[in-house]
N, C-alpha and C positions, 0 to 999 in steps of 0.2 A: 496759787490762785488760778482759778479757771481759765483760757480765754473767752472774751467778750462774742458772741454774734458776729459777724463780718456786714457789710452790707454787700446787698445782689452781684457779681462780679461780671461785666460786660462780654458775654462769650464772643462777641460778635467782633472782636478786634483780631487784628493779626498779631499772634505771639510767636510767630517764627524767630525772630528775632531779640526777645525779651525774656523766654522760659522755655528752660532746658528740663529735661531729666537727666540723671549722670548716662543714660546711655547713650544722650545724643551728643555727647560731650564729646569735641575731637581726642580721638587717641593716635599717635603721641599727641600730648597736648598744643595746642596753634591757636593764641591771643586773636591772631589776625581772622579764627573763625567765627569771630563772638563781636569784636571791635573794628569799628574803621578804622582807628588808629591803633594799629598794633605793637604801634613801639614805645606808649604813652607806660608809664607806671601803673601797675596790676594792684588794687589792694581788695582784701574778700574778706567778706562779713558772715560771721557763722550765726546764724539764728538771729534772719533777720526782723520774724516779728511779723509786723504790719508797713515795713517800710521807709518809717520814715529819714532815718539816719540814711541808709542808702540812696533815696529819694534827695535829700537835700543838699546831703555833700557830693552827688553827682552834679547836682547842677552847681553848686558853688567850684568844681573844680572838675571844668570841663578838658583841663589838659592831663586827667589821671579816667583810669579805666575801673571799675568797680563792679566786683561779682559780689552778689549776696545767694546762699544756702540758706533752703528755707524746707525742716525735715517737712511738714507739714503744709501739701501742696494746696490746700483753698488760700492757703496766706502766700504761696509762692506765688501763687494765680494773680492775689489783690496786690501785690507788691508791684508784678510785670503789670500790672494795665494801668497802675501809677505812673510806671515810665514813660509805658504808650503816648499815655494823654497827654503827655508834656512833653512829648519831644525829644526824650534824652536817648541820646543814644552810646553815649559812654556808660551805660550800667548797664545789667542782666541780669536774672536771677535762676538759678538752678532748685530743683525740686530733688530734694534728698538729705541723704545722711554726709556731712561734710568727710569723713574720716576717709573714706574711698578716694575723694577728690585731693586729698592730702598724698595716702597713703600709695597713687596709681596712678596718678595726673601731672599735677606740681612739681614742674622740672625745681630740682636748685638752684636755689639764687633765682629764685624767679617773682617773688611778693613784694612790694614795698613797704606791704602792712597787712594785719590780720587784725579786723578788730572783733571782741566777744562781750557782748553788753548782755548784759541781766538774766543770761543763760538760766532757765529751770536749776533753782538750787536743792531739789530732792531731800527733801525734809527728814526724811527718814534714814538711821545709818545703814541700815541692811542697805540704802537706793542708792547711796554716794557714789556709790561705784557708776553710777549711770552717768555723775555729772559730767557735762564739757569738756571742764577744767580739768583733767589729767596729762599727766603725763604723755600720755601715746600721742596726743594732741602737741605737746609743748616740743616732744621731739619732733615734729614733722615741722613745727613751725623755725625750730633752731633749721631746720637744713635747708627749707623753701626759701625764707625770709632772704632779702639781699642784704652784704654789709650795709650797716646803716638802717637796715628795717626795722620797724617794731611791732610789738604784740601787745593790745592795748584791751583789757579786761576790766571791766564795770560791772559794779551787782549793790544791791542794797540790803545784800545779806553779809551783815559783818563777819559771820563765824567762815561762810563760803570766802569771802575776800579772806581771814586770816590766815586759812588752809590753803589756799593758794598762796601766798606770799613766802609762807612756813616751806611747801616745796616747791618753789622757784629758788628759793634762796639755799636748799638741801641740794640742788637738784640738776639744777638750769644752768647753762653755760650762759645765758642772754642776764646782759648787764641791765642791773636795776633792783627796788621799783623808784619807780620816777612818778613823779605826780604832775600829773595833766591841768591841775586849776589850775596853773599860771596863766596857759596858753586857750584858757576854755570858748570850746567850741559853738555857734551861736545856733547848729542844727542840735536837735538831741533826737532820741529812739521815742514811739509812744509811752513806753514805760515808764524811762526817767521822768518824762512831762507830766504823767499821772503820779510816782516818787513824791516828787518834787511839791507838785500842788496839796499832796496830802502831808506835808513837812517832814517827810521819813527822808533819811541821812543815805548821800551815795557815794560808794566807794571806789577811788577811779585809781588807776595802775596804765605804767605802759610800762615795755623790756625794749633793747635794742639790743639786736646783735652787732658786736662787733667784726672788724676784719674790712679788710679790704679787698 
């Protein structure tokens, strides 16, 4: 499904603070250069959309630090001036492709959580290969992730959720899946809230890695 139009995006604000590109990303990577508080728990959002999940669970949880990846910079742009206007300064958002920030960035044992909501499920099999959800992903996330962190994947494409499940469970050292309704969250992504109003069925997953 397309994305929607954006509305006008405020240039006129200060996003030194809010929207990165991976070049402006510290290298070796340093929390402390993105957050005031740089001892608080790291969790990062891979394709974050329009915001809102980033947006809301930073403000509900202002003693955790939250990066959102967003390939597609006009929405990385609308996501940062979300923050702006509210104040938050526990979140940020990077303009780019997540795998580099994994692959080049992301000391070990350094996540608390990764979460991946309703990633483009590439409809076509020639495209699969292009989804999120692979492997070169889930390895990065087994090595980043702290004991105890988890990897929390949402989509409303059942055959995309079953292929992922099929190789997490082939595949994946990170214990699970584990279903998230129990403990369900009162912020959601714009997509799930559109999902949801149009009564299509969503499929929720977390992993945790073990270890101490």
């Amino acid at each position: 499904m397309p994305r929607r139009t954006l509305r006008k995006i405020d240039t006129t604000l200060d996003y030194s603070r809010h929207l990165y590109t991976l070049e402006q990303l510290p290298k070796p990577w340093d929390t402390a250069a993105l957050f005031p508080n740089a001892d608080a728990p790291l969790e990062v959002e891979v394709g974050s959309g329009k915001g809102h999940f980033l947006h809301d669970v930073s403000q509900a949880h202002p003693e955790r630090n939250y990066l959102g990846i967003e390939i597609a910079k006009k929405y990385a742009a609308y996501c940062a001036a979300a923050l702006i206007r509210d104040g938050i300064s526990n979140a940020a958002m990077v303009a780019g492709d997540a795998l580099p920030l994994f692959n080049e960035l992301f000391p070990a044992n350094s996540l608390a959580a990764v979460h991946v909501y309703f990633p483009d499920p590439w409809w076509k099999k020639r495209h699969r290969k292009r989804r999120v959800m692979q492997m070169e992903l889930v390895r990065r996330c087994e090595c980043c992730l702290i004991p105890g962190g988890k990897l929390h994947f949402w989509t409303d494409v059942e055959e995309y959720f079953q292929t992922v499940m099929a190789m997490m469970a082939a595949e994946s050292v990170l214990r699970g899946p584990f279903d998230p309704m129990a403990d369900e969250s009162t912020w959601r992504t714009h997509f799930e809230k559109r999902t949801l109003l149009e009564g299509r069925p969503v499929f929720r997953s977390y992993f945790v890695k073990d270890g101490s």
